[in-house]
C-alpha positions in Angstrom: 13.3 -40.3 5.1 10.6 -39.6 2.6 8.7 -37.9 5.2 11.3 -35.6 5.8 12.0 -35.1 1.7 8.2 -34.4 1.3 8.3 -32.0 4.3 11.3 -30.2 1.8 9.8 -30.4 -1.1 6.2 -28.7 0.5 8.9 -25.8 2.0 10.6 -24.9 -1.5 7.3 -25.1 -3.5 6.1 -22.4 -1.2 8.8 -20.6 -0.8 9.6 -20.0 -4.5 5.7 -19.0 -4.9 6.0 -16.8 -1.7 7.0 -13.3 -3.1 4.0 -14.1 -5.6 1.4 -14.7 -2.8 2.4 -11.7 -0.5 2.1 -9.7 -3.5 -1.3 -11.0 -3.9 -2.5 -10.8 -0.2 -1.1 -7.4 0.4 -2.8 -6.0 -2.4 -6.2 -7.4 -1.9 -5.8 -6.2 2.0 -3.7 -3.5 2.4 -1.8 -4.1 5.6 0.7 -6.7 6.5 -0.2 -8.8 9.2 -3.1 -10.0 7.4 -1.3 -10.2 4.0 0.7 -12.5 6.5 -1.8 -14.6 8.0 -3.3 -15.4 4.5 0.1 -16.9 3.8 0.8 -18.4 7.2 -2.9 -20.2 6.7 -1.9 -20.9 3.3 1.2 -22.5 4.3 -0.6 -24.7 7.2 -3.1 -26.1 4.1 -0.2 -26.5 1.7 1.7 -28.4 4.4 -1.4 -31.1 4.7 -1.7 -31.5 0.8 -0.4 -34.9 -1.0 1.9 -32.4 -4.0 1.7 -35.5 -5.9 -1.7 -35.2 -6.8 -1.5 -31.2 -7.6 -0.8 -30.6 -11.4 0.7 -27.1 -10.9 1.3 -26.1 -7.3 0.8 -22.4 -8.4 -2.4 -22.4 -9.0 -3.4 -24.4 -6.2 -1.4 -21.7 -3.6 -2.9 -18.5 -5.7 -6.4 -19.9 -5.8 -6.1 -21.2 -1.9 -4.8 -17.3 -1.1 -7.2 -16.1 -3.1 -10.2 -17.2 -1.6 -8.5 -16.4 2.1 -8.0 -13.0 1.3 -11.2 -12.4 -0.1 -12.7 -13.9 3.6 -10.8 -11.5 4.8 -11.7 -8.3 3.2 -15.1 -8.9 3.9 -14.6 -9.3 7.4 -12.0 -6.1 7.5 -14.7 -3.8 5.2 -17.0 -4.2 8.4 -14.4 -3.3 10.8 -13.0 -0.7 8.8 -16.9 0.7 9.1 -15.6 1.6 12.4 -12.3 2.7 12.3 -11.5 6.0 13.9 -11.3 8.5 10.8 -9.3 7.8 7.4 -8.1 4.5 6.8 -5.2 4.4 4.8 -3.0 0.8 3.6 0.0 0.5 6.1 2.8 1.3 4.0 5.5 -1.4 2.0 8.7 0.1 2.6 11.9 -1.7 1.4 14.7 -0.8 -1.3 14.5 1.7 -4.5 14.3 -0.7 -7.7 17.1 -0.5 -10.3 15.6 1.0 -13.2 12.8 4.0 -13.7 10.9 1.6 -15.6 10.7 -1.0 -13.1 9.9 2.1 -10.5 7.2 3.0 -12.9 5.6 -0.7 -12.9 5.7 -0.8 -9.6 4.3 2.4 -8.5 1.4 1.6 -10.9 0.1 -1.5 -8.7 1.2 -0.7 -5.4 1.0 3.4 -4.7 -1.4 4.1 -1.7 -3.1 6.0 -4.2 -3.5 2.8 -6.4 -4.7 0.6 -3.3 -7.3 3.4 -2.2 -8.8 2.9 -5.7 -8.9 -1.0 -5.0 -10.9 -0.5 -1.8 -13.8 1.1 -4.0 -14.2 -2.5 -5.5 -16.0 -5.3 -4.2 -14.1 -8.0 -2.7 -14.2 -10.4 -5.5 -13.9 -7.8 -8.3 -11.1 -6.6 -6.4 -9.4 -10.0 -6.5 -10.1 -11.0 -10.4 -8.9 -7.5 -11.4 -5.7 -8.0 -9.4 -5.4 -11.5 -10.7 -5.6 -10.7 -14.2 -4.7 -7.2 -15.1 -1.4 -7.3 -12.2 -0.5 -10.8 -11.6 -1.2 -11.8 -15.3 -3.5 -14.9 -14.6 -5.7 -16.6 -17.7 -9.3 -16.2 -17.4 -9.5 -19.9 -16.4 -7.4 -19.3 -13.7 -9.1 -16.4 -12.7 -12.8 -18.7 -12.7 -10.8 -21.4 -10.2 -9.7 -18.9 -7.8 -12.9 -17.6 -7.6 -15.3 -20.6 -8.1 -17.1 -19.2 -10.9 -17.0 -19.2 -15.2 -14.7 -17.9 -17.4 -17.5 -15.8 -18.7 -18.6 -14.0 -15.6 -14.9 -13.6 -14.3 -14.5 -11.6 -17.9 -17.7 -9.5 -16.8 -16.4 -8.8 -13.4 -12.8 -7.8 -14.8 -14.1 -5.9 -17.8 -16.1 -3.9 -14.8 -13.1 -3.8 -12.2 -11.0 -2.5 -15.0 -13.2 0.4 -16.5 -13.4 1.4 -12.8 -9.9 1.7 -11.8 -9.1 3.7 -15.0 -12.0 6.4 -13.9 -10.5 7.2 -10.9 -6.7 5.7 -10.8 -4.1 8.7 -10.5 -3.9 10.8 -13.9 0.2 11.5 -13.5 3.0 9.5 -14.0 5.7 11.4 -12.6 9.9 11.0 -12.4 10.9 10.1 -9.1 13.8 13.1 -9.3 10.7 15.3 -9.8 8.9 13.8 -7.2 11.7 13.7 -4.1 12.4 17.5 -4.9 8.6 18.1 -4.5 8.6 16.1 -0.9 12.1 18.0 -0.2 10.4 21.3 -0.6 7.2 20.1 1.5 9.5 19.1 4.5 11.4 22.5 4.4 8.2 24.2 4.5 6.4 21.9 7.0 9.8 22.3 9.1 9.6 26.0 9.1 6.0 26.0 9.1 6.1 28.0 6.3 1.9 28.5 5.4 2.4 30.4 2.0 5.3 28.1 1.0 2.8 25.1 1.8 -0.1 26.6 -0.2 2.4 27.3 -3.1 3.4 23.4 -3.0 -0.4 21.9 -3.2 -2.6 22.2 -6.0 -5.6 24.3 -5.1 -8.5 21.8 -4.7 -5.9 19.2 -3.2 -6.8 16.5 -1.0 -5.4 15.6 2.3 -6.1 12.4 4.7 -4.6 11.3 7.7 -4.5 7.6 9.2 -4.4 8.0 13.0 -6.2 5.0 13.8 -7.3 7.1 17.4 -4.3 6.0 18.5 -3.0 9.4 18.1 -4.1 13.1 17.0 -5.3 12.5 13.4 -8.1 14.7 11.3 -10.6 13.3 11.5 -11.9 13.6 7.8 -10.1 14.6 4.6 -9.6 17.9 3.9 -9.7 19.3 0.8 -8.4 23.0 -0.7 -4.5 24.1 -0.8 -5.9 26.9 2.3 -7.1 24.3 4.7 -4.4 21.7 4.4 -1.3 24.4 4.6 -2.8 26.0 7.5 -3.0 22.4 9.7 0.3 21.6 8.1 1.9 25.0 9.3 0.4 24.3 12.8 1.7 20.7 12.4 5.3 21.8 11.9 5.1 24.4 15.4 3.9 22.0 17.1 7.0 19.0 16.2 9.4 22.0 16.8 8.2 23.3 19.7 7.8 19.2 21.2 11.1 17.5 19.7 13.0 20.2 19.8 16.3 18.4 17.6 14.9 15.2 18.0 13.3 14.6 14.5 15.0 13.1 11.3 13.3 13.4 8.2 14.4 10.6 4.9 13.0 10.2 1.8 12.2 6.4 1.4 10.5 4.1 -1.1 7.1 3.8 0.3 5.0 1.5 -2.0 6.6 1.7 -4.9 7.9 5.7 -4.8 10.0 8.0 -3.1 7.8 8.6 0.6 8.5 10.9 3.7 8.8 9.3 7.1 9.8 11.5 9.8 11.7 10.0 12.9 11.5 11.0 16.0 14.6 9.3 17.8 14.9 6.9 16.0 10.8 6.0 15.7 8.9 6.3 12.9 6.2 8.5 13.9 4.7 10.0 10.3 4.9 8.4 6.4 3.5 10.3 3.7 3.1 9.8 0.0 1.6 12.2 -2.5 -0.3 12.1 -5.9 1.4 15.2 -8.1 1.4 16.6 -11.4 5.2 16.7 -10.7 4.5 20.0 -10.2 2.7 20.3 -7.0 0.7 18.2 -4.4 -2.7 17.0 -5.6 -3.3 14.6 -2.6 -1.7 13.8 0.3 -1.9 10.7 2.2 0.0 10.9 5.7 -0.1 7.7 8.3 0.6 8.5 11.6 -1.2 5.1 13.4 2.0 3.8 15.2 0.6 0.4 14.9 1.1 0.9 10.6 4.6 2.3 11.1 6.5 -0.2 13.5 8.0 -2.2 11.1 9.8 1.0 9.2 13.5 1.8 10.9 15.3 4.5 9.0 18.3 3.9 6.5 21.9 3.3 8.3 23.6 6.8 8.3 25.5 7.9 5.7 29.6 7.2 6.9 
């Protein structure tokens, strides 16, 4: 019997940190399969640890996920070395927030944009800014997850931090403001519509697609309203003149802000997000690997 109640009591403790420690994982990784084998490996070390002799089982689960996403990243950094053209975080889909200010907090931590910025740091910086600064951990708790002093965990935030603000997105824009931008994209990429595209992106804007070679991608980012508009225009013949009535566009959170996922019967097959001025496009970041988009299904229809 008291195995059985210890077995419980290991299942609730994790489960009520769980939301916290995916949070963690997918931020320091970027996709979710490995966000969930941190946790799954988490869970298996959990499971063999006497709670009676942990002080505060938080700790003990952030530090233990910690350390197993930052194993990880190093290992994924190497493979992503090799990865066929743009990488790009698969994306978080799931339901709008209730209030703009929740939207707002969100998007701040968790926009592709944001996690692009993250992969610029170093494995462990990326974890002690994420700790602190999102997940609002004391420095002490900071210097257990990462084995080292309070003082050099301040040094390696202060750093992280001065980093991220350089070259974090400059806008914060409405969500109104931005689903009328994507709306007027999608009518334009629809009717490949080249001047309406170059009208919608800024003029030195920024465009990457994640195709994983699994299917056409650029190969590099392009930059300059010209160049995008113009494989955009071609983009939109080309899914008219192939699925012919057969794609469905929605406008979906995608980490943390309004997205565009096209499906084509029924499949996701492309998910953007943008950076904007509220105004117009300033990047683009468009995943198209079908291995990143087979968890996203689109919304019931509308009765």
């Amino acid at each position: 019997m008291r195995v059985e109640q210890t077995m419980d009591e290991h299942a609730a403790i994790f489960q009520r940190n769980r939301p916290r420690l995916y949070g963690i994982a997918y931020r320091m990784l970027g996709t979710r399969a490995d966000a969930e084998d941190m946790l799954q490996e988490a869970y298996l070390r959990w499971h063999g640890t006497d709670v009676a002799g942990i002080r505060t089982p938080e700790a003990w689960l952030t530090t233990t996920v910690t350390r197993l996403a930052i194993d990880r990243l190093r290992a994924a950094r190497v493979e992503r070395e090799t990865y066929h053209g743009p990488w790009l975080p698969e994306p978080l889909t799931g339901e709008p927030v209730a209030t703009p200010e929740q939207a707002a907090e969100l998007a701040s931590d968790l926009s592709t944009a944001f996690l692009l910025v993250l992969e610029r740091l170093a494995p462990e910086e990326r974890a002690a800014f994420l700790l602190h600064d999102v997940f609002d951990c004391e420095y002490r708790e900071v210097a257990a997850a990462l084995g080292k002093n309070e003082a050099s965990c301040r040094q390696i935030v202060h750093r992280a931090r001065e980093r991220v603000r350089r070259d974090r997105p400059r806008f914060q824009v409405s969500e109104p403001a931005r689903r009328q931008l994507l709306e007027r994209f999608e009518a334009a990429l629809r009717t490949a519509d080249r001047k309406a595209l170059v009208a919608l992106l800024a003029p030195d804007a920024t465009w990457m697609a994640d195709g994983g070679g699994k299917v056409s991608a650029a190969s590099k980012a392009l930059q300059g309203a010209e160049h995008i508009a113009k494989l955009m225009a071609g983009v939109g013949r080309h899914l008219a003149r192939k699925f012919p009535g057969r794609i469905r566009p929605h406008l979906m959170p995608i980490n943390g802000e309004t997205g565009l996922v096209l499906f084509i019967d029924g499949v996701a097959s492309w998910a953007l997000t943008v950076e904007t001025d509220g105004v117009r496009i300033l990047a683009g970041y468009v995943v198209l690997n079908p291995e990143k988009l087979a968890r996203i299904v689109p919304p019931p229809r509308e009765t």
